[in-house]
C-alpha positions in Angstrom: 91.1 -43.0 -10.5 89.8 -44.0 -13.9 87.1 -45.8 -15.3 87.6 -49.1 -16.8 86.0 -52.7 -17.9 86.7 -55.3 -15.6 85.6 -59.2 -16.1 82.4 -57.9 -18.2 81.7 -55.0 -16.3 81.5 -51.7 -18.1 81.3 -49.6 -15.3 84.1 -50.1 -12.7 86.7 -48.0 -11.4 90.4 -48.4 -11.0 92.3 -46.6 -7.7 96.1 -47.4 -7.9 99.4 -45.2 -6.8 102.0 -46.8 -8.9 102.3 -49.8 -6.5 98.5 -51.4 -6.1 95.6 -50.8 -7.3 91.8 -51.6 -6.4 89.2 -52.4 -9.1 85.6 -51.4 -7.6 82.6 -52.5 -9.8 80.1 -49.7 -10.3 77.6 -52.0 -12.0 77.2 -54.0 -8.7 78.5 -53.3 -5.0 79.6 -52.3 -3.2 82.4 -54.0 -4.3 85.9 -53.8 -4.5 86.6 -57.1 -7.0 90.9 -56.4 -6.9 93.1 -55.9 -5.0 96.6 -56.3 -5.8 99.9 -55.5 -6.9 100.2 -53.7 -10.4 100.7 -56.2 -13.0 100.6 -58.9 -10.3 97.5 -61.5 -9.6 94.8 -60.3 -7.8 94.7 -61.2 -4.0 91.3 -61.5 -3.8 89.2 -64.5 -5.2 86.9 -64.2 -8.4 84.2 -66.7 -9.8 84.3 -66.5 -13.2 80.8 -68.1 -13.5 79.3 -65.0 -11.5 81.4 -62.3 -12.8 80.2 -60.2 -15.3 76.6 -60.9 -14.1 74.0 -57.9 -12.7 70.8 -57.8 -11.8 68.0 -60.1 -10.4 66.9 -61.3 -7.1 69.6 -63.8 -6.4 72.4 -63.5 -3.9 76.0 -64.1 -5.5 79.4 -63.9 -4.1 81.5 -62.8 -7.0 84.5 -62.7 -4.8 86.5 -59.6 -4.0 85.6 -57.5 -0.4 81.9 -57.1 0.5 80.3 -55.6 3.3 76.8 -57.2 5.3 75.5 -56.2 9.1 75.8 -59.1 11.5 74.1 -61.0 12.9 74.2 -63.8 9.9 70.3 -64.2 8.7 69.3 -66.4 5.9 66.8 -63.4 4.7 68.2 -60.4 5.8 71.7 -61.2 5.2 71.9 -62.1 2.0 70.2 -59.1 0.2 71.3 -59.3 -3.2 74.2 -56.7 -4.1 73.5 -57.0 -8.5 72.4 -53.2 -8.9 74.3 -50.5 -9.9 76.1 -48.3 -7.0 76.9 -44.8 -6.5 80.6 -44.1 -7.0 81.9 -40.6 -5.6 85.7 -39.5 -6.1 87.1 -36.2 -4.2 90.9 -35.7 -3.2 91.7 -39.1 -3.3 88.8 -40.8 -1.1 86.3 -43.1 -3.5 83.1 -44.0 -2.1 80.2 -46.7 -3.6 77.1 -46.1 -2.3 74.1 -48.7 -2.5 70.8 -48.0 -2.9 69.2 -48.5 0.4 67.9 -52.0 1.0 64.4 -52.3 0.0 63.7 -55.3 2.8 66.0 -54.0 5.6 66.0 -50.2 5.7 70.0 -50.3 5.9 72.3 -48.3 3.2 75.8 -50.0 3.0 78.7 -47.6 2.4 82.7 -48.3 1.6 84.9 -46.2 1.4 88.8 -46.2 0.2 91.4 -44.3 0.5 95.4 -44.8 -0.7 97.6 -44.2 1.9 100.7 -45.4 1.2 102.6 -47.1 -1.3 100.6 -50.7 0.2 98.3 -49.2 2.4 94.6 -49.0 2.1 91.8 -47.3 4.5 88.4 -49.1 4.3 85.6 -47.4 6.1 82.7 -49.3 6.0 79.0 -47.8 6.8 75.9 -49.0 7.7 73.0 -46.3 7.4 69.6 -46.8 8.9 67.1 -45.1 6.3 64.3 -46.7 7.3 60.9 -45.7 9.8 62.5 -48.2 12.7 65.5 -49.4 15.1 67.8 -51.9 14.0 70.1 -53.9 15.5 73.4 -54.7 13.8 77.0 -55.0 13.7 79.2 -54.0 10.5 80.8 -57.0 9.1 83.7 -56.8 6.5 84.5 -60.1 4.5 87.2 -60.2 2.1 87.3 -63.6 0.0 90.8 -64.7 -0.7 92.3 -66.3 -3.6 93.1 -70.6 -2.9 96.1 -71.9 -1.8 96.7 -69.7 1.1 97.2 -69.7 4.9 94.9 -67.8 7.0 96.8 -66.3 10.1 94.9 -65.0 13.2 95.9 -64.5 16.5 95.6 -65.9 19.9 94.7 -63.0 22.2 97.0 -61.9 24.2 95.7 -59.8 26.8 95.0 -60.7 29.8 93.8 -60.3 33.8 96.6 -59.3 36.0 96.5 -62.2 38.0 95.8 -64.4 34.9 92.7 -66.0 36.9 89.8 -65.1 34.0 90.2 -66.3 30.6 90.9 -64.1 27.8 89.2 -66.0 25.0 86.4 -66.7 23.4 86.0 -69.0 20.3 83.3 -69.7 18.1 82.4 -73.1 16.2 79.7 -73.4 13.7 77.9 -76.3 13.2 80.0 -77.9 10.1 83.0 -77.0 12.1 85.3 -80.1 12.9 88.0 -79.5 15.7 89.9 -82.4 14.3 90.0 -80.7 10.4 93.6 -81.1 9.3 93.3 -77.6 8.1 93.5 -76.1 10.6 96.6 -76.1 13.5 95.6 -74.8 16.7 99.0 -72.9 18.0 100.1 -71.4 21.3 100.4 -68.4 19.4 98.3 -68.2 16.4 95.1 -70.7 14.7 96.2 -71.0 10.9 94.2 -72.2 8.6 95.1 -73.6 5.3 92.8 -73.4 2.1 92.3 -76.7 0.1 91.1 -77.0 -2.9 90.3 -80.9 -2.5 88.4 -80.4 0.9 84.5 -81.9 1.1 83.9 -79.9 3.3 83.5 -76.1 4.8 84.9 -75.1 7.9 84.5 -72.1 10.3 85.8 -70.5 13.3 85.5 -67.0 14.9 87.7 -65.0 18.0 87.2 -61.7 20.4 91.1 -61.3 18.7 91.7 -58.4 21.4 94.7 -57.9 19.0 92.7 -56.6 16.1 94.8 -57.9 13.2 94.1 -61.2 10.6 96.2 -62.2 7.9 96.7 -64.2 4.7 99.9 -65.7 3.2 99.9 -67.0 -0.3 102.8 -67.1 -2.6 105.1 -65.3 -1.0 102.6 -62.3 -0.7 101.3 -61.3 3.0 97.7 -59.4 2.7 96.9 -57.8 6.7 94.5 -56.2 7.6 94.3 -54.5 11.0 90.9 -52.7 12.7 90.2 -51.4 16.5 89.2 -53.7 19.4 87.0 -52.0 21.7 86.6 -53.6 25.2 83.7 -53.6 27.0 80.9 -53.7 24.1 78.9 -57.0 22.9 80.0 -58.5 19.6 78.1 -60.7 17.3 78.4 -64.7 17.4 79.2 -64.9 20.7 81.6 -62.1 21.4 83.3 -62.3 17.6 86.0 -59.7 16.3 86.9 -61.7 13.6 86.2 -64.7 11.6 87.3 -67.1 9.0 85.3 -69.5 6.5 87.2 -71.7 3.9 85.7 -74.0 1.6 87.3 -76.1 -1.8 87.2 -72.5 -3.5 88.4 -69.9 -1.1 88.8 -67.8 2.2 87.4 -65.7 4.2 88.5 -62.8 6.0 85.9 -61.5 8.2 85.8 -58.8 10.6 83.2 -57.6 12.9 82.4 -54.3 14.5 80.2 -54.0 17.9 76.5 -54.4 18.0 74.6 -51.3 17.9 70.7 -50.3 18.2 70.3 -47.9 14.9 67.8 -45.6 15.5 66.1 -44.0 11.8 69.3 -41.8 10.4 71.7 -43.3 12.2 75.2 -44.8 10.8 77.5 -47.4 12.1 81.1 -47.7 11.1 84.1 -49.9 11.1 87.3 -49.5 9.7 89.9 -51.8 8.5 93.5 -51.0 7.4 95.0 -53.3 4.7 98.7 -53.7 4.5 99.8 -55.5 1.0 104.0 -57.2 1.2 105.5 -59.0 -1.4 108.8 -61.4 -0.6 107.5 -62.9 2.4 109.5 -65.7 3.5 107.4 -67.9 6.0 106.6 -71.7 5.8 103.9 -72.8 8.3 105.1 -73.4 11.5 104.5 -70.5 13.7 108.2 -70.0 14.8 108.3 -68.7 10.7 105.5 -66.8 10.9 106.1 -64.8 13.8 109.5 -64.0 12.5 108.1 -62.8 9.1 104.7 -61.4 10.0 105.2 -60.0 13.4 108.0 -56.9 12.3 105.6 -56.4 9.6 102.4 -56.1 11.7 104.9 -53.6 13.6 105.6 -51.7 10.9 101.9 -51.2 9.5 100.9 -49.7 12.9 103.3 -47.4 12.8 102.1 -46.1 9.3 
């Protein structure tokens, strides 16, 4: 690791092993802003308007990977992220630690770790430092570059007899079924980012498969975390999410709800796979030939 100045920030930190690398802003955060191959584009999306910026009381995306606690609350959801963070480095694992919220009582934790040439471990922590219970669910978004294809998919587990369904999918208010963005397959919902859309759209799955993807320029980012059965997710029984809008999109997952007691700690952890020379168009006959050996592979890393 080694400390660098990234978009206007003087205090970030670079992680690479010779075939990505992660730029994690210390002067903000937690944060990891990049995410990409060496000397390629970053995958993640950045708003140059915002970047740069610390400090003050108002909420700004920046773009890059973030972590919030679930359920979504206008208040409590969007406490501003502009003050410095902690940044801890021993054999290899990085953590940026937030001050603890001053209006919720929760400390937000990621940590990273390189594990392979592509491969990334993100723990994500929620701490409860405060003098009462909370109720929350970890919730991992990382905002994608434009012009992409979101890729999740339809669950596939089922009763034995097939007689109770296997699904549940969540629509947001602004959500429009008929959105030619998205494609509602027998295998897979993909959802394409538009830059000339009016309009934002959103959707969210129990994907009992516990993977999402996004394909952009021949470049495949996955990310894969556990699905536990039998606990109560946020948004109506939500693993994962996704949000576009005209400037990017989301990848959101979700961990169970959980009752934090003062010093408690939820966690949820994501692995993220990064390919280059991904041949897929959009159909989903492409995309389970290219994605699906590669999904294979990343779980047997």
């Amino acid at each position: 690791m080694e400390k660098i100045s990234y978009g206007g920030w003087p205090n970030c930190y670079r992680l690479s092993n010779g075939e990505v690398e992660l730029v994690i802003t210390g002067d903000v955060g937690p944060r990891i802003i990049r995410f990409g191959f060496i000397g390629g584009e970053n995958e993640f999306a950045e708003f140059a308007e915002q970047i740069g910026q610390v400090g003050g009381s108002e909420w700004r995306i920046y773009g890059g990977h973030r972590l919030w606690h679930a359920p979504e609350d206008k208040v409590r959801t969007y406490y501003p992220d502009n003050l410095p963070v902690e940044i801890l480095a021993e054999n290899g694992v990085v953590r940026t630690i937030q001050p603890p919220e001053t209006t919720t009582g929760i400390q937000k934790e990621i940590t990273l770790l390189l594990k392979g040439p592509n491969q990334v471990e993100v723990r994500h922590s929620l701490r409860n430092v405060g003098l009462w219970p909370v109720e929350l669910a970890p919730w991992a978004l990382s905002v994608m570059a434009p012009g992409g294809l979101g890729i999740i998919p339809q669950p596939t587990r089922a009763h034995p007899d097939r007689l109770l369904p296997n699904r549940t999918l969540a629509l947001w208010p602004y959500t429009d079924m008929a959105d030619a963005r998205v494609h509602w397959g027998s295998k897979f919902i993909l959802l394409h980012q538009d830059q000339k859309a009016q309009t934002p759209f959103k959707i969210g799955l129990n994907a009992s498969d516990g993977w999402m993807a996004y394909l952009r320029q021949g470049h495949l980012f996955l990310k894969t975390f556990e699905y536990i059965e039998g606990v109560t997710y946020p948004d109506h029984g939500c693993s994962l999410e996704m949000y576009t809008n005209d400037r990017m999109l989301e990848l959101e997952t979700l961990g169970p709800l959980q009752r934090l007691t003062p010093g408690d700690t939820a966690e949820h952890v994501e692995h993220w796979f990064l390919f280059r020379d991904v041949e897929a168009g959009e159909d989903e006959e492409s995309i389970e030939r290219a994605v699906m050996p590669l999904l294979a592979a990343a779980r047997r890393c």
